[in-house]
Structures are given as C-alpha cells and as structure tokens.
N, C-alpha and C positions, 0 to 999 in steps of 0.2 A: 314766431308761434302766436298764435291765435286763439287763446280761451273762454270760453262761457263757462258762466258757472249759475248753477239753480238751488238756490236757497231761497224761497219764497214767503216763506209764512213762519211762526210770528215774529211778533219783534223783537222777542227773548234768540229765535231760532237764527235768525237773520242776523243779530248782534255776535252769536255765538261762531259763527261764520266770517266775522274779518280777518282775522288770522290767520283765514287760509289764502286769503289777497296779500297779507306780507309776507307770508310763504314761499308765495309763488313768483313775486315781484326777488326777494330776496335771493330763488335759485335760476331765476329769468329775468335778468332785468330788464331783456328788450323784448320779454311778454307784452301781446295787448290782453285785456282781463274786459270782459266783459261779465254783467249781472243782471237775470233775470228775477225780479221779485217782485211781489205785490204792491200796488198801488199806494197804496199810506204808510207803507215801509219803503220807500222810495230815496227816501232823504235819508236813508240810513250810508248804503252806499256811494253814495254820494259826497259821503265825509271824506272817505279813503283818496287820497290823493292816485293810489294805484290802480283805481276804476275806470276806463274809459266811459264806453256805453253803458248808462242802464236803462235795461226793456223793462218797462212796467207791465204787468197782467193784472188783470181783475178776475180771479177768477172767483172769491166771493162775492163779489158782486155780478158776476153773470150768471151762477147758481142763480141768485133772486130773482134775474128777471129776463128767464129761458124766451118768455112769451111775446116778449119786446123786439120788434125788427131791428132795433139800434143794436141792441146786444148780440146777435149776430153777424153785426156789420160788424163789431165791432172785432168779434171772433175773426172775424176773414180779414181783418186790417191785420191785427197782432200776429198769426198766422205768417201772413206774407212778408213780414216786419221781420221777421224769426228766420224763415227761409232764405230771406234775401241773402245775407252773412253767410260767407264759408267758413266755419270755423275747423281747427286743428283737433281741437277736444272739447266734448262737452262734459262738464263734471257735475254730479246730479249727487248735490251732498243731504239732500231731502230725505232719497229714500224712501217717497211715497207712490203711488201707481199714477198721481195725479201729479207730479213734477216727471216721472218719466215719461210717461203720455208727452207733458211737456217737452222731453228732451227728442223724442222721435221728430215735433217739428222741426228741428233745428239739424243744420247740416254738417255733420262732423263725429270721429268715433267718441262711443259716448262709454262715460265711465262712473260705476259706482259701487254701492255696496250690492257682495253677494247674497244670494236669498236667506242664507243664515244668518245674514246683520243689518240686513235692510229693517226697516221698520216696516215696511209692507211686503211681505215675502215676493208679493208675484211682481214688482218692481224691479226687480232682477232679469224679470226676461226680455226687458225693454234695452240691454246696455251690451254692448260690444265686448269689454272688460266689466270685469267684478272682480272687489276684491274682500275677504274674510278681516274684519275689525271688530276687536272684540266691546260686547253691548253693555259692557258694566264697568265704561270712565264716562268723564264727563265728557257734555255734548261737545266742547270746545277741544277738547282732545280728539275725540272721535272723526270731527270736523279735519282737523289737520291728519292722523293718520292716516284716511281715505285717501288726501291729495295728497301726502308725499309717498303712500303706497303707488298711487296712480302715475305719479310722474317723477318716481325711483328719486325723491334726494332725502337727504336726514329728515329723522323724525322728532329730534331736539333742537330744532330750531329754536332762538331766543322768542317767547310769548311777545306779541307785536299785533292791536289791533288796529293799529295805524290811522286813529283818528282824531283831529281836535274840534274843540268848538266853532263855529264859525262866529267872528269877531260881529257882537251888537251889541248895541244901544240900549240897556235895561234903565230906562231912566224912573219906572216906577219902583223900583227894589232900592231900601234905602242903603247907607253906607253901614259896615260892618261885618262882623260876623254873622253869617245866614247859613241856616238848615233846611234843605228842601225835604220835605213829607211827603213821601209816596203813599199815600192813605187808598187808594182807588186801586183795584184789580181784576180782570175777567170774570171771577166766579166770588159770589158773596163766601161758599165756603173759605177762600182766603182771604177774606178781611181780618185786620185786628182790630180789636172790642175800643169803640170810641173815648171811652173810660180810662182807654190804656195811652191815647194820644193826646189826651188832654191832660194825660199827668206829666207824657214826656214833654209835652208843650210848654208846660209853665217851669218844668225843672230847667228845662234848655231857654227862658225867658230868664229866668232869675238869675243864670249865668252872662245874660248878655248876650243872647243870639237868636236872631229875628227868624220865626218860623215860617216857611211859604208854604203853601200846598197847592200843588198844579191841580186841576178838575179835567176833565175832558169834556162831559155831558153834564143835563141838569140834576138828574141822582146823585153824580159826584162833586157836583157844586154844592149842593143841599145839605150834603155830609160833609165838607170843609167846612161850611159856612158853622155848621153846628159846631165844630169841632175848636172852630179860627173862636168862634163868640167869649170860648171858656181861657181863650191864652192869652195874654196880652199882649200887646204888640205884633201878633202874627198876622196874618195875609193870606188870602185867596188867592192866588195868580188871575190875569185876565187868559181869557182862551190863548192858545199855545198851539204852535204844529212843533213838529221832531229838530227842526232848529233853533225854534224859540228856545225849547225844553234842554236840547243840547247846553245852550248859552246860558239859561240859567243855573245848571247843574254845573257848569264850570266856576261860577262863581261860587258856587257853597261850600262850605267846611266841611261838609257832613251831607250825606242823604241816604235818610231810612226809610223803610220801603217794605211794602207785604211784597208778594211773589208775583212780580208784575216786571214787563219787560223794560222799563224805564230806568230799575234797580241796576240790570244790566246793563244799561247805556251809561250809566255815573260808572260802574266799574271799569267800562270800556274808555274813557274818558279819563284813569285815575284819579278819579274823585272817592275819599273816603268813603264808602259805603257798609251799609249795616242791614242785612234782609232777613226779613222778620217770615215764619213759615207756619203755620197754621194747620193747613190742611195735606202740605203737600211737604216730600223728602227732597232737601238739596241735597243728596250725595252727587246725580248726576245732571241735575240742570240750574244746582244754585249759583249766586256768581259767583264772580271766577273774573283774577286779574292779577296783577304786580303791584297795585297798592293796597292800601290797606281793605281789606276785604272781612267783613264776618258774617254768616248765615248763622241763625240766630231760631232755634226750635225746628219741629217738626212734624207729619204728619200727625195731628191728636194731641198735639204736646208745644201749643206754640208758648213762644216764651213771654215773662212776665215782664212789667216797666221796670222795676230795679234790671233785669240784666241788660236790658236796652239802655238804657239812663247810665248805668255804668261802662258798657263800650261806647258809648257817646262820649261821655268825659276822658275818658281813654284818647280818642281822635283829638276831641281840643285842647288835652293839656298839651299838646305836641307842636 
C-alpha cells in the first residue's frame, strides 16, 4: 500500500501530524508513506524514520511571486512531480480548499474530513471519502482519528511521534545544564513581556543553567540580544534551520516557549516543555506529548514569571 499524506502548513500543524505516520507504520508496516509539506517545514518529516518521499511545495512563496515565469515553472514541475506517483490513498489531514486543490493533483482515492469538520467546508467536495470528526479535541487527536477512521484500525493507538534528534556537533553550547527560550513567535500578540524573561533568565542562571535563545531574523535577534544583556551567562544561538533547532532542544533540560511551533517540536522530541499563552487558548492546539508537558495561561490571561519559574524548578529538581 501506497500512501500520501498532506499536512502542509505550519510548523505547529505539520508537528501535530507525526502521529499519524506511527499510526499508520504501526497498523502497515509494509506501508510506503509518503509527505507533502511546505518547503521550510521540510525537515520536519524528514525526522520520522517512517517517511519515504517528501514533496516539498512552495505554495507561500508562489502566492508572492504569481508574476515570475520561474514560479510557474515551478508550478508545472511540482505538478508533474505529484502525478507521476500512483498512489493507493491520499489523506488530506489539512482540511483546507488549498491542500485539497492539492490532493486532486495527485493520483489516488483521496480521503478527508467531511464538510462538517473540515476546517474549510467546501474542502470536502474535493475527496472520494469523508469522514465526521468531531472539532473540539486537539489537533493531534483529530489528526489521528481522521486516519484510523479512514483506514479502519484502533483509535488508541499508543501517542508515537516518532522522532529523534539528528546526532550534531554543538560545539558552541557550553557543558551543563541548558534551557532553550522560545522567546520569538508569528504574531507580536503572543509574545511574553521582556520583563518576564529576564526574570526567568536570572532565576534559572542562579540555579545553574545556561539560557539560549534561538532568533530566526533580525527583529528576533534584537529582542534576544535585549533580553541575553540582562542574564548572565545566557546566549543568543547563531542562526539555526529545523535540525540545528532539533539538536539543540535535545540537549536542554527544559524549553519554554510562547505559542510558537518550535514549543511543539521539544514536545515532540520529549523534551521537557513549558508553553507560555498570551493571546491564544491551548485547549486545542497547545502542546501535547508523553513527557512532561505544561501549557501555561491563556487567551488575555497569559501567566506570570512565578508560575513559569516554579514549573521550571519542577522539571529540574527531577
């Protein structure tokens, strides 16, 4: 048997989605599993041992640049990339009109949610099968009983994102205890107040455990840097792709983190994690794992450094 599966976008959605590749490995193990996702989410799948191919799309980045003769080469390569493949089943755990758009290129009965539980109702008319899952568990849940409604086996399968770090070389991270700072996230509304990571910073320094904070860009370099000046001993990472970021969060004791999909990647990794919520409700898209996990505030009500500072010590007295 021969599967594709479409979970494209984001990193949080995409992470939320490995589960259903142990799943599927666990009730087929002579499945091929194939993954279509976006381009800087690429290296996600790519952890899962159970992944064969992954098809990259750009489809954010060919919105930008409709106007560009490349970008529509580019469209007719991916395209023909996608057709080529007979697939058995395509499973469209998206749920959007633009991942089943997606799924019509590809050749095989296609399977998702019905218009009542898609996230995009008319997403539905694009799919062979649909099946009714109910829109109030989490995405991780949802994720898996789509595909074991779709290809009939238990819906309590043991939780399995089946991924580890990929073995490197941090030769700039010194020896010890380390806490990675998810300080950076999509929307300024979920940031936590600088004030509040500069207290956790020196609390978690005075115990003996060297702070990093990954950056992506120069806005989020600028606010580390701010942030690193008031801790001592802590650290700015040098730039990082999703492996680097992998290998460093496996070394950490701890990584806390606003509501950013990287939060999700330490979960998926069981790596202690602690996500901090601001602007937004984790009931259904906070993390979510078998290690130790806390989501921590919520929509208008994000929490204070003592509760942070105190599930911290929590993780390290252990």
């Amino acid at each position: 048997m021969h599967i594709l599966l479409l979970k494209t976008s984001s990193l949080g959605d995409v992470i939320h989605n490995l589960p259903v590749v142990s799943d599927l490995r666990r009730s087929f193990p002579e499945a091929a599993i194939d993954w279509c996702v976006e381009e800087n989410f690429a290296d996600i799948p790519r952890l899962h041992p159970a992944v064969g191919e992954v098809i990259p799309i750009a489809i954010r980045r060919w919105r930008r640049q409709l106007g560009r003769f490349a970008t529509w080469h580019e469209l007719r390569d991916f395209g023909q990339r996608l057709h080529a493949k007979a697939y058995d089943f395509i499973l469209d755990t998206q749920g959007l009109v633009k991942s089943a758009l997606v799924s019509r290129l590809a050749r095989g009965r296609r399977l998702g949610y019905a218009a009542e539980a898609a996230r995009e109702s008319l997403a539905a008319y694009f799919y062979d099968d649909t099946f009714v899952i109910p829109p109030n568990v989490h995405a991780v849940q949802r994720n898996r009983w789509l595909a074991a409604a779709a290809f009939d086996y238990p819906v309590d399968l043991p939780l399995d994102f089946g991924i580890s770090a990929p073995a490197m070389d941090i030769g700039w991270l010194p020896a010890g205890r380390v806490a990675v700072l998810l300080t950076a996230t999509s929307r300024d509304d979920k940031l936590w107040d600088e004030v509040h990571w500069r207290a956790l910073g020196r609390e978690l320094s005075r115990n003996g455990v060297t702070t990093v904070l990954p950056a992506g860009n120069a806005h989020e370099r600028e606010r580390a840097e701010r942030i690193v000046s008031a801790v001592d001993g802590a650290i700015v990472a040098p730039p990082l792709g999703l492996r680097e970021i992998a290998a460093l969060l496996a070394r950490a004791s701890v990584a806390i983190g606003v509501d950013t999909g990287l939060a999700h990647l330490a979960a998926a990794l069981r790596v202690p994690v602690i996500a901090l919520y601001v602007a937004t409700d984790p009931a259904l898209t906070g993390v979510f794992g078998n290690g130790f996990v806390r989501n921590l505030g919520n929509a208008g009500t994000p929490p204070g450094p003592a509760a942070v500072i105190a599930a911290a010590e929590r993780v390290l007295r252990q």
